[in-house]
Backbone as JSON, one array per atom type, in Angstrom:
{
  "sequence": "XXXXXXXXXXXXXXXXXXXXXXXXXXXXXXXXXXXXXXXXXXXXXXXXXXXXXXXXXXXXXXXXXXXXXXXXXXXXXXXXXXXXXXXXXXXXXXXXXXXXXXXXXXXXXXXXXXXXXXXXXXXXXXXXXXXXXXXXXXXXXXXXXXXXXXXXXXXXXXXXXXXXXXXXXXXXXXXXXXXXXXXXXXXXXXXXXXXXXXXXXXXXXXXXXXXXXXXXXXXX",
  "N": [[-48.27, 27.86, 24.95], [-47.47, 25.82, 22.23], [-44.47, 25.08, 20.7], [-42.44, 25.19, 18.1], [-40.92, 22.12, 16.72], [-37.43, 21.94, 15.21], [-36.05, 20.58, 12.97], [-32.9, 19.31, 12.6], [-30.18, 19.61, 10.94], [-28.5, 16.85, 9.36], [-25.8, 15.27, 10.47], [-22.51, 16.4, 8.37], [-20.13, 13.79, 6.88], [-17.28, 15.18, 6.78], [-14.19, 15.74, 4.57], [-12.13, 14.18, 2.2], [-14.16, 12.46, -0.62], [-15.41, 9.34, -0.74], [-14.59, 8.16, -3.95], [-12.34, 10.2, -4.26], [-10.8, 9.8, -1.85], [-10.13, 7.01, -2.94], [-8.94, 6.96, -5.63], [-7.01, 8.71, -5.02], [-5.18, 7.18, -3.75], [-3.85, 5.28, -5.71], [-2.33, 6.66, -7.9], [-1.63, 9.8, -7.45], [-1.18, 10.11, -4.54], [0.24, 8.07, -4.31], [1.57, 5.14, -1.79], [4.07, 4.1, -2.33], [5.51, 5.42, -4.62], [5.26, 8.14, -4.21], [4.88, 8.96, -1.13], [7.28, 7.42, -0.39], [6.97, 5.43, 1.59], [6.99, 2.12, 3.31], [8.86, 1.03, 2.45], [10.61, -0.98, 3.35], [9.36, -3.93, 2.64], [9.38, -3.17, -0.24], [11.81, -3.1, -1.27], [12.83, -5.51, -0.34], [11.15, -7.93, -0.83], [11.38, -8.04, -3.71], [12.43, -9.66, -5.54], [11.43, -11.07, -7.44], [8.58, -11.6, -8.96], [6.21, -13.09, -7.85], [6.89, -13.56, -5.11], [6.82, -11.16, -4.62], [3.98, -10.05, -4.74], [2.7, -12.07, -3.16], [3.09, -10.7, -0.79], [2.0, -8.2, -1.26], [-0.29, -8.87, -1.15], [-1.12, -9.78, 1.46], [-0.49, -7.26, 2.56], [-2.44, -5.99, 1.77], [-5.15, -7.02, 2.86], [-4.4, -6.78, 6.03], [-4.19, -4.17, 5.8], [-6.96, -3.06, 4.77], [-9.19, -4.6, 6.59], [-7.67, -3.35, 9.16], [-8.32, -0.72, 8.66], [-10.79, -0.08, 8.01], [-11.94, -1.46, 10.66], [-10.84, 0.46, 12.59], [-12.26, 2.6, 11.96], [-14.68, 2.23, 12.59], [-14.86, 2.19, 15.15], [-14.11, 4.48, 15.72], [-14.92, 6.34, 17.25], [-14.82, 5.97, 19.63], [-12.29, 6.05, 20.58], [-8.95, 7.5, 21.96], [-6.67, 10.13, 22.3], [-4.65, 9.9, 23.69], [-4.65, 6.94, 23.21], [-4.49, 6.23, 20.82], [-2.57, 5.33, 19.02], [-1.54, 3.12, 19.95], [-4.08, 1.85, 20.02], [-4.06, 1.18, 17.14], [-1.88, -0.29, 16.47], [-2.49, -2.71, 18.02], [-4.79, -3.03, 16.77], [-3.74, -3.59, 13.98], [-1.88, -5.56, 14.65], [-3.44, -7.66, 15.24], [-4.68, -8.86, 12.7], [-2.87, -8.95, 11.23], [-1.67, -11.23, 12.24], [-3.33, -12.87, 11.45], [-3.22, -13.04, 8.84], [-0.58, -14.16, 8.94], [-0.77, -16.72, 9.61], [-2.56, -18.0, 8.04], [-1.22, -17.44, 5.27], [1.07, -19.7, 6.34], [-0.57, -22.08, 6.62], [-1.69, -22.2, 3.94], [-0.02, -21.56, 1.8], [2.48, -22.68, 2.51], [5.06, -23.04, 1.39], [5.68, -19.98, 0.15], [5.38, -18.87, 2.55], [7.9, -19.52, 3.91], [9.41, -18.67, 2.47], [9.34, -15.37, 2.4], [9.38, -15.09, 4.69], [10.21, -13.09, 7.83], [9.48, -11.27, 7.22], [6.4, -10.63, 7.04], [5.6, -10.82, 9.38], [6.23, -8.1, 10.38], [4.6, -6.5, 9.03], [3.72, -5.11, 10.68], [4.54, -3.44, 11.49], [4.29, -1.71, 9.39], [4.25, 1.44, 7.91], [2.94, 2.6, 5.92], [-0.07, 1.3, 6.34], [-0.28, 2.69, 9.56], [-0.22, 4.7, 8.78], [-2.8, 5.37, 7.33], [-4.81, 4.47, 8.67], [-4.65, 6.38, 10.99], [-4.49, 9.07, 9.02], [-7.24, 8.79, 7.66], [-8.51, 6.59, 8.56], [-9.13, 6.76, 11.57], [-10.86, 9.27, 11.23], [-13.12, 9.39, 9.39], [-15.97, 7.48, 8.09], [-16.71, 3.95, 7.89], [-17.09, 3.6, 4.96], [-15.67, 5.42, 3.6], [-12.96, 4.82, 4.45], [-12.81, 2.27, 3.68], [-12.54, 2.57, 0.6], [-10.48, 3.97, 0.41], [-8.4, 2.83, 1.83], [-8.68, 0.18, -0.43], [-7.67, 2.03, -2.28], [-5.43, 2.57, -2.07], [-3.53, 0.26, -1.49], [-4.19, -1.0, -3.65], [-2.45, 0.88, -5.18], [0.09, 0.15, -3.48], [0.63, -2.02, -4.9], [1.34, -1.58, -7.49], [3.38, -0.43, -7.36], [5.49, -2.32, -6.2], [4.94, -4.34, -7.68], [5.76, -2.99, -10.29], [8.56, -2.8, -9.54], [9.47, -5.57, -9.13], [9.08, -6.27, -11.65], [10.72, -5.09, -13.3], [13.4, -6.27, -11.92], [12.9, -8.98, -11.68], [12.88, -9.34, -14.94], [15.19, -8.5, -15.71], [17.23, -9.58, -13.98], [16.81, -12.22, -14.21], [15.58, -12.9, -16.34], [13.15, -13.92, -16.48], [9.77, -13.5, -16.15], [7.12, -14.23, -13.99], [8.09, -16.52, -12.9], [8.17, -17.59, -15.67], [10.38, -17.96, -18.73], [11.09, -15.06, -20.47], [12.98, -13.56, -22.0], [15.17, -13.81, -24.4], [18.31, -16.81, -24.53], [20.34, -14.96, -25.22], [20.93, -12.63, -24.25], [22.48, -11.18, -21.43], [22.02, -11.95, -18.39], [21.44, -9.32, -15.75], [22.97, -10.12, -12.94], [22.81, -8.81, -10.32], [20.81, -7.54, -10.2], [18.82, -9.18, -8.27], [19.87, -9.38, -6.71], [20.61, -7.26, -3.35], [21.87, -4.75, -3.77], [20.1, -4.32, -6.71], [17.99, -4.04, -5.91], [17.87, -1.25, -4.76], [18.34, 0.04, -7.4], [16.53, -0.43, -9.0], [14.29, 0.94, -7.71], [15.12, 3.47, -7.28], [15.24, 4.34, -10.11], [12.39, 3.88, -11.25], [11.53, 5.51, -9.02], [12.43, 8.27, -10.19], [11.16, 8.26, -12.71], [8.31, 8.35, -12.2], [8.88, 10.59, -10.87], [9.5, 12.16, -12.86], [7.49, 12.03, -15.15], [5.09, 12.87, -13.1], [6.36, 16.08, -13.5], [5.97, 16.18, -15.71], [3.02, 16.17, -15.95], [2.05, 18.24, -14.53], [3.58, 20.7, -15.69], [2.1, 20.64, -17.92], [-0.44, 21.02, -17.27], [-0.1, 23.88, -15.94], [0.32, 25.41, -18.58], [-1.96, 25.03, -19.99], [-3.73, 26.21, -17.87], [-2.79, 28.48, -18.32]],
  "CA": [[-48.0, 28.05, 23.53], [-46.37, 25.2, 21.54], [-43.19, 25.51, 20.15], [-42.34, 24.0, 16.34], [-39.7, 21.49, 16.46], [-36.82, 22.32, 14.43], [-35.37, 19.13, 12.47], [-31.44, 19.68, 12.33], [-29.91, 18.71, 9.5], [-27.74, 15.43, 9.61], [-23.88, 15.9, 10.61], [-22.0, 15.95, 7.45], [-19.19, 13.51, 7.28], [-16.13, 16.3, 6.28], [-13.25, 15.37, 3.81], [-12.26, 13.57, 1.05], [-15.1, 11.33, -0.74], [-14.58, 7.85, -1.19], [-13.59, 8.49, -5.27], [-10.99, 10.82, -3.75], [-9.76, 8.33, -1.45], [-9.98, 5.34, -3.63], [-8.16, 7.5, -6.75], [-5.55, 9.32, -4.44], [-3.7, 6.13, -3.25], [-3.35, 4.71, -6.21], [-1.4, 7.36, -7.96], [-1.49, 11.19, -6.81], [-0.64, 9.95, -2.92], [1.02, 6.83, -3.93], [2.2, 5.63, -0.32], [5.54, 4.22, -2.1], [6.36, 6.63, -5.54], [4.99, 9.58, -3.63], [4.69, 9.72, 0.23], [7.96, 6.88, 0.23], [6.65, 4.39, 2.56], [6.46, 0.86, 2.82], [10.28, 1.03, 2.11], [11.17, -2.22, 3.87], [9.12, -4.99, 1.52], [9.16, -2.67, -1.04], [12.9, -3.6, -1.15], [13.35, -6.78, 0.38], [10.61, -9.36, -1.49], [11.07, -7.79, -4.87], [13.53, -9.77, -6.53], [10.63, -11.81, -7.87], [6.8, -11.09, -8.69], [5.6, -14.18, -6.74], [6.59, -13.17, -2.95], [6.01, -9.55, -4.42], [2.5, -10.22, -4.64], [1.89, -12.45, -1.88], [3.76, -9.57, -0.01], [1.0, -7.24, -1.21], [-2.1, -9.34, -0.66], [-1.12, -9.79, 2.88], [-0.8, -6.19, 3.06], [-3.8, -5.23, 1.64], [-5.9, -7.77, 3.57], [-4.6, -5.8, 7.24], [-5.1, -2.35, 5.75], [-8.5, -3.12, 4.67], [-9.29, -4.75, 8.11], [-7.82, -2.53, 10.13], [-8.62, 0.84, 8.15], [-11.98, -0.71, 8.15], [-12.18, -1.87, 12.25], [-10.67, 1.71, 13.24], [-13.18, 3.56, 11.24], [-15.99, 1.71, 13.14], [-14.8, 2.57, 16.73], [-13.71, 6.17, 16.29], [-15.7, 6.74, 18.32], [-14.37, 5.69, 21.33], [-10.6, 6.33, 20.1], [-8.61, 8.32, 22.59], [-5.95, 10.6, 21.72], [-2.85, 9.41, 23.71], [-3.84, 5.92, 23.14], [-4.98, 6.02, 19.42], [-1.22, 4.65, 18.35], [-1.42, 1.79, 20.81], [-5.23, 0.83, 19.31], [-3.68, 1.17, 15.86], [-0.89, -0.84, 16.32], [-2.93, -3.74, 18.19], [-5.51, -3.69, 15.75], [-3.35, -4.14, 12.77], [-1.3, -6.96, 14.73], [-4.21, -8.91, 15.4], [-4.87, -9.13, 11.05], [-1.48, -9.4, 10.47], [-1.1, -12.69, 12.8], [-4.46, -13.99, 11.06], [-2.56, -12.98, 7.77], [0.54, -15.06, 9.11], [-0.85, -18.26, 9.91], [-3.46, -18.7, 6.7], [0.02, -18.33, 4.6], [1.38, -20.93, 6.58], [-1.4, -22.95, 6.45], [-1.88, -23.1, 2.71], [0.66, -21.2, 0.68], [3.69, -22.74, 3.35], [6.58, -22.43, 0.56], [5.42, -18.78, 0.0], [5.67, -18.5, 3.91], [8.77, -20.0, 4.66], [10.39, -17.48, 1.5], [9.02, -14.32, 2.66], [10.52, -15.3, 6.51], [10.05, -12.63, 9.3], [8.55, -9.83, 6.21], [5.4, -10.63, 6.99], [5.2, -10.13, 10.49], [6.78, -7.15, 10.07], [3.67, -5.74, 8.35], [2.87, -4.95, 12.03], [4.98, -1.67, 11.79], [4.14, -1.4, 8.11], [3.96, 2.81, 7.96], [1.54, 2.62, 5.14], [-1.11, 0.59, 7.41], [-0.55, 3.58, 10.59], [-0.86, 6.52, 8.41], [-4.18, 5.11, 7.03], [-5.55, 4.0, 9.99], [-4.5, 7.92, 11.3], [-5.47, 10.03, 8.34], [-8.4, 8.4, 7.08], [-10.01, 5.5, 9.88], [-9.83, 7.64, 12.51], [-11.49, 10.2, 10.97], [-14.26, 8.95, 8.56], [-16.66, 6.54, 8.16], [-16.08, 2.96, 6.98], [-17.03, 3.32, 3.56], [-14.62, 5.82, 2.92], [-11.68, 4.5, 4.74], [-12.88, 1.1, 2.98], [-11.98, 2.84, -0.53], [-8.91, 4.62, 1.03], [-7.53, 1.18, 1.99], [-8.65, -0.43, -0.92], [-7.2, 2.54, -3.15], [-3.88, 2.91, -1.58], [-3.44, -1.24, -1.79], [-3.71, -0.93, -5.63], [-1.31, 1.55, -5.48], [0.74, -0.69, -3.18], [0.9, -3.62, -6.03], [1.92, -0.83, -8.77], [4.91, -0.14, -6.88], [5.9, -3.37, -5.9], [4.53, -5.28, -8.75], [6.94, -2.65, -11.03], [9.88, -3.1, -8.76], [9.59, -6.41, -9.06], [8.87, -6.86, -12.67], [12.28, -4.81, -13.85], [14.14, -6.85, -10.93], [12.58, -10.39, -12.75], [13.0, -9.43, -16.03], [16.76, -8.03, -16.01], [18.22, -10.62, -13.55], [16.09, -13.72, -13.99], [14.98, -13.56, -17.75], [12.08, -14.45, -16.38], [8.54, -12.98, -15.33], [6.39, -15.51, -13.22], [8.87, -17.85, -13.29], [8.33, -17.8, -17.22], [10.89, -16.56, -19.88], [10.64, -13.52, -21.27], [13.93, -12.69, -22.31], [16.15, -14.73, -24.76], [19.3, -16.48, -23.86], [21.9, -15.0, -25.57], [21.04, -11.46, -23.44], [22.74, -11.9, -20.72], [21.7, -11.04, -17.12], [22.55, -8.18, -14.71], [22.91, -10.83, -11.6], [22.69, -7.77, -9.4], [19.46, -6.95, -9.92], [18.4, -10.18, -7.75], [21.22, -9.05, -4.94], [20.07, -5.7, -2.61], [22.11, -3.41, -4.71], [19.29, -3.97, -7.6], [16.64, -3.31, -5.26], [17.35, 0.34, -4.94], [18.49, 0.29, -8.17], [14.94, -0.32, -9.67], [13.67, 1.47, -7.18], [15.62, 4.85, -7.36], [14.78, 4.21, -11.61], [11.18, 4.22, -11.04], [11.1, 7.18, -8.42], [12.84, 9.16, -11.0], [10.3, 8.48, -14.01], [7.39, 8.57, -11.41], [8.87, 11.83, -10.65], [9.32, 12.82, -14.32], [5.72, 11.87, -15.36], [4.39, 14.15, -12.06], [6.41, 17.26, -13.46], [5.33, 16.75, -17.17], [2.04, 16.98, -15.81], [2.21, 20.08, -14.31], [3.82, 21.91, -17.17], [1.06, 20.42, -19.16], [-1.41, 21.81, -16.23], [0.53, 25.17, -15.93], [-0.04, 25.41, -19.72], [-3.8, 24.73, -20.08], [-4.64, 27.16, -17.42], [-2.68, 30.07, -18.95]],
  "C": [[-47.02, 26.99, 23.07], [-45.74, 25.75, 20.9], [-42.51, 24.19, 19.25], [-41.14, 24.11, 16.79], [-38.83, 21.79, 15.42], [-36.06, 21.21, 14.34], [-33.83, 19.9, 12.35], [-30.98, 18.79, 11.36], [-28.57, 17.54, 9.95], [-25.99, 15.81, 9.45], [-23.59, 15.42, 9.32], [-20.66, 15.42, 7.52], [-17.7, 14.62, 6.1], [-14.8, 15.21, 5.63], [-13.49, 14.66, 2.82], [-12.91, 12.5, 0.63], [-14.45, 10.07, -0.71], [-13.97, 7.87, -2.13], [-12.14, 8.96, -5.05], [-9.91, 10.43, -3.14], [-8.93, 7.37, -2.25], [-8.84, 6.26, -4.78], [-6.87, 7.84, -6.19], [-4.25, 8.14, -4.1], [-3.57, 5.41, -4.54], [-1.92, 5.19, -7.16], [-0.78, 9.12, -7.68], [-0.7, 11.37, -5.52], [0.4, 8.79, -3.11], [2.11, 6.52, -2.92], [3.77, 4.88, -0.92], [6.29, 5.41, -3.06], [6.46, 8.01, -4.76], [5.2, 10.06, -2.35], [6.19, 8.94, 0.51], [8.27, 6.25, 1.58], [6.49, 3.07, 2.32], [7.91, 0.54, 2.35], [10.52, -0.6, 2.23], [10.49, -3.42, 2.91], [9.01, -4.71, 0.25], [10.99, -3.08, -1.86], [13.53, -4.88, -0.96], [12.84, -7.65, 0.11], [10.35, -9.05, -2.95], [11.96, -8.79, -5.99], [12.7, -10.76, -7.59], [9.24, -11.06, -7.92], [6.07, -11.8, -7.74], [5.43, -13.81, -5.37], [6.22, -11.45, -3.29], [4.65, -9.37, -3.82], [1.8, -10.71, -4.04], [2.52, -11.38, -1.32], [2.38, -8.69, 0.08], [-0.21, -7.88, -0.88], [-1.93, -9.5, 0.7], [-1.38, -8.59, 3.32], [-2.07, -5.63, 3.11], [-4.61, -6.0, 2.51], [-5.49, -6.71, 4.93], [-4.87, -4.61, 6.88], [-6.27, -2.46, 5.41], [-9.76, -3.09, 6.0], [-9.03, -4.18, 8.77], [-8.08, -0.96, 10.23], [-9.87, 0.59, 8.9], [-12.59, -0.52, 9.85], [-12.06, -0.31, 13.01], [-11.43, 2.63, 12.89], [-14.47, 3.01, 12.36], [-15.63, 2.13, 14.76], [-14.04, 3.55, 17.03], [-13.87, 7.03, 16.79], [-15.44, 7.0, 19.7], [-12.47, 5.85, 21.5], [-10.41, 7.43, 21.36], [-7.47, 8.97, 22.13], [-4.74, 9.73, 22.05], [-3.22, 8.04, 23.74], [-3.92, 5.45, 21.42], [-3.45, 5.22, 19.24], [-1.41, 2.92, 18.49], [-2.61, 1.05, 20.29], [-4.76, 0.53, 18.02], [-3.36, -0.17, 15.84], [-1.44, -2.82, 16.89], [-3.7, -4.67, 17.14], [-4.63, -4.12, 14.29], [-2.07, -5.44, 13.32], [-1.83, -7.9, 14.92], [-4.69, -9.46, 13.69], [-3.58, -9.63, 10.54], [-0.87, -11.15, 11.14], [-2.37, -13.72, 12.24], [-3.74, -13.94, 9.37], [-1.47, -14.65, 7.84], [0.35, -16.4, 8.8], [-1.68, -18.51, 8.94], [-2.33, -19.07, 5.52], [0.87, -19.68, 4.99], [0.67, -22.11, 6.2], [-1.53, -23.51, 4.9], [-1.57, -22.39, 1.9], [2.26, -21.22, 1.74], [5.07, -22.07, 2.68], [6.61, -20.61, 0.74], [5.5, -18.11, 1.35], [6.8, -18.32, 4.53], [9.59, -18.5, 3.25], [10.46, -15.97, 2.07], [9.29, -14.07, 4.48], [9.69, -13.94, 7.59], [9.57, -11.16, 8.36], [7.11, -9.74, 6.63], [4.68, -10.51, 8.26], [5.43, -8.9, 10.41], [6.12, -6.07, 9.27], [3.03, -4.9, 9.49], [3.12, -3.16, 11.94], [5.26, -0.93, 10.35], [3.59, 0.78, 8.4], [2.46, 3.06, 7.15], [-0.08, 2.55, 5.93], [-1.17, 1.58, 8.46], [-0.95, 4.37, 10.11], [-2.29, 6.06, 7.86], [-5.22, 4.94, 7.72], [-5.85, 5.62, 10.33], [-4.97, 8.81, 10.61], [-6.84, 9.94, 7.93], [-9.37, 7.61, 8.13], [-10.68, 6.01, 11.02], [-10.71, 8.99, 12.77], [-13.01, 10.45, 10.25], [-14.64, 8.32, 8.33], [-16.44, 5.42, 7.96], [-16.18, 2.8, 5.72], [-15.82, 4.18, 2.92], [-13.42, 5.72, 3.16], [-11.52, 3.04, 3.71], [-12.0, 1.41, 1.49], [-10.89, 3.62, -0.31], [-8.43, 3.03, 0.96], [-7.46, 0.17, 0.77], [-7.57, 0.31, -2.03], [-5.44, 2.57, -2.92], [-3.06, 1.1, -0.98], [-3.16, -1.49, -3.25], [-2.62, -0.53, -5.5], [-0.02, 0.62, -4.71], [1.65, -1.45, -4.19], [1.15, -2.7, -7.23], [3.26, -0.91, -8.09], [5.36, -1.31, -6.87], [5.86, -4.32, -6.92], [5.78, -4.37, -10.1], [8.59, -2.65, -10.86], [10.55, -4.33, -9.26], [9.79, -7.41, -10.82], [10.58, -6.34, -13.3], [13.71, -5.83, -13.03], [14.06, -8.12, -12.01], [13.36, -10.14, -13.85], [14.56, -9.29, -16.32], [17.76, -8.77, -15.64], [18.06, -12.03, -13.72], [16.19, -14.16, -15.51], [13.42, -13.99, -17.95], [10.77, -13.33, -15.52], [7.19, -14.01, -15.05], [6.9, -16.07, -13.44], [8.67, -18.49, -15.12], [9.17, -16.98, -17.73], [10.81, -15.47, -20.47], [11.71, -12.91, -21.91], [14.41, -13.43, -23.35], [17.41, -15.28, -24.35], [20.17, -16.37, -23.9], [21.88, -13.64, -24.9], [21.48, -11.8, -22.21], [22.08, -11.27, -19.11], [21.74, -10.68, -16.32], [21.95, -9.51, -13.44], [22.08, -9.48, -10.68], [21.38, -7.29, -9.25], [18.53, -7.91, -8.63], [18.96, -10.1, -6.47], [20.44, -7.48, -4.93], [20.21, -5.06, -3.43], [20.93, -3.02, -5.99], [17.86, -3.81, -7.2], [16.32, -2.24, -5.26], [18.05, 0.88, -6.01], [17.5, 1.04, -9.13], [14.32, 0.42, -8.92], [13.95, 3.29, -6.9], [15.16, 5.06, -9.57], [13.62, 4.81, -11.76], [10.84, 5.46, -10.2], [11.25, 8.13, -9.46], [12.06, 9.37, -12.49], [9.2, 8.48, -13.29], [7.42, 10.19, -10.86], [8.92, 13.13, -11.96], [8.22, 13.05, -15.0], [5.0, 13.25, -14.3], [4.97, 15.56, -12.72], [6.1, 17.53, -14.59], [4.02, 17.27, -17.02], [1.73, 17.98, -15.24], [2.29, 20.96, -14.72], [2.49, 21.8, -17.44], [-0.14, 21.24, -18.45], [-1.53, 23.33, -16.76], [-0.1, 25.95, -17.32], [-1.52, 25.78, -19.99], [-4.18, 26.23, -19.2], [-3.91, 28.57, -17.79], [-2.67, 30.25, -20.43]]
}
């Protein structure tokens, strides 16, 4: 007596879609307003937009790549060494990162000094790899990495723009200010790093609780 084959239905990949991904890191998860990661260049190449922003395209280039690479061989991931693949794979992007700035944005290399290796133990880049690569496919770690990169260059790119504008006068090395205002030096020295950066948490955190009320509201 034959016996009817029974088609099984196709494993479904579990968690958050790509939209969900891609939307969450830019501002809901944001890995610096929100989860407060990424501290170290988030602080330390802001005093300008210029190395801000090469700052962030370096970043985003290894989280892409290595969200990306760890999503494709999660396969074979082991528990106690998952850290150790992490950490390889995002130092082998980050040393192809290194040497293309050298190569042909040197000034922008030699400014941004020993930051850019230093993307190696970027937090942002592990927890992505960890919550998202090692867990789900590459398309949706792809829009994880890409989403939580945007969000990256909000943070950093606003850090950087109140930093410019207040101590410099200037945004992209262009004026913006007049020059009889005069300007807070300090913002250009550490102290106005977590100046702007305790500023912005605090209206990033003001914005999150208006919407809530406003939430709260609606549904009663």
């Amino acid at each position: 007596m034959a016996v009817a084959e029974v088609e099984l239905p196709a494993a479904v990949d579990e968690g958050p879609t790509a939209a969900e991904r891609f939307l969450a890191g830019i501002l809901p998860e944001n890995p610096v307003f929100r989860q407060l990661l990424g501290m170290c260049p988030t602080l330390a190449v802001t005093a300008a937009m210029k190395p801000a922003l090469t700052m962030v395209a370096a970043t985003a280039f290894v989280l892409i790549s290595a969200n990306v690479l760890v999503s494709l061989i999660r396969g074979l991931l082991k528990p106690h060494l998952r850290i150790l693949v992490f950490t390889l794979t995002i130092a082998t992007f980050v040393t192809i990162a290194d040497r293309l700035l050298a190569a042909f944005l040197y000034p922008m290399s030699v400014a941004l000094g020993p930051y850019v290796p230093l993307i190696i133990v970027n937090c942002i880049i592990i927890a992505r790899c960890e919550v998202c690569g090692s867990k789900q496919g590459p398309g949706r770690a792809f829009a994880d990495a890409v989403g939580n990169s945007l969000g990256f260059l909000l943070a950093l790119g606003s850090v950087a723009t109140v930093r410019e504008i207040l101590g410099m006068g200037t945004w992209f090395g262009l004026p913006v200010l007049p020059e009889m205002i005069p300007r807070w030096v300090v913002m250009v020295m550490p102290p106005g790093a977590f100046l702007a950066l305790g500023l912005l948490l605090g209206l990033a955190n003001w914005l999150e609780a208006r919407r809530a009320r406003r939430a709260l509201r609606v549904e009663g």
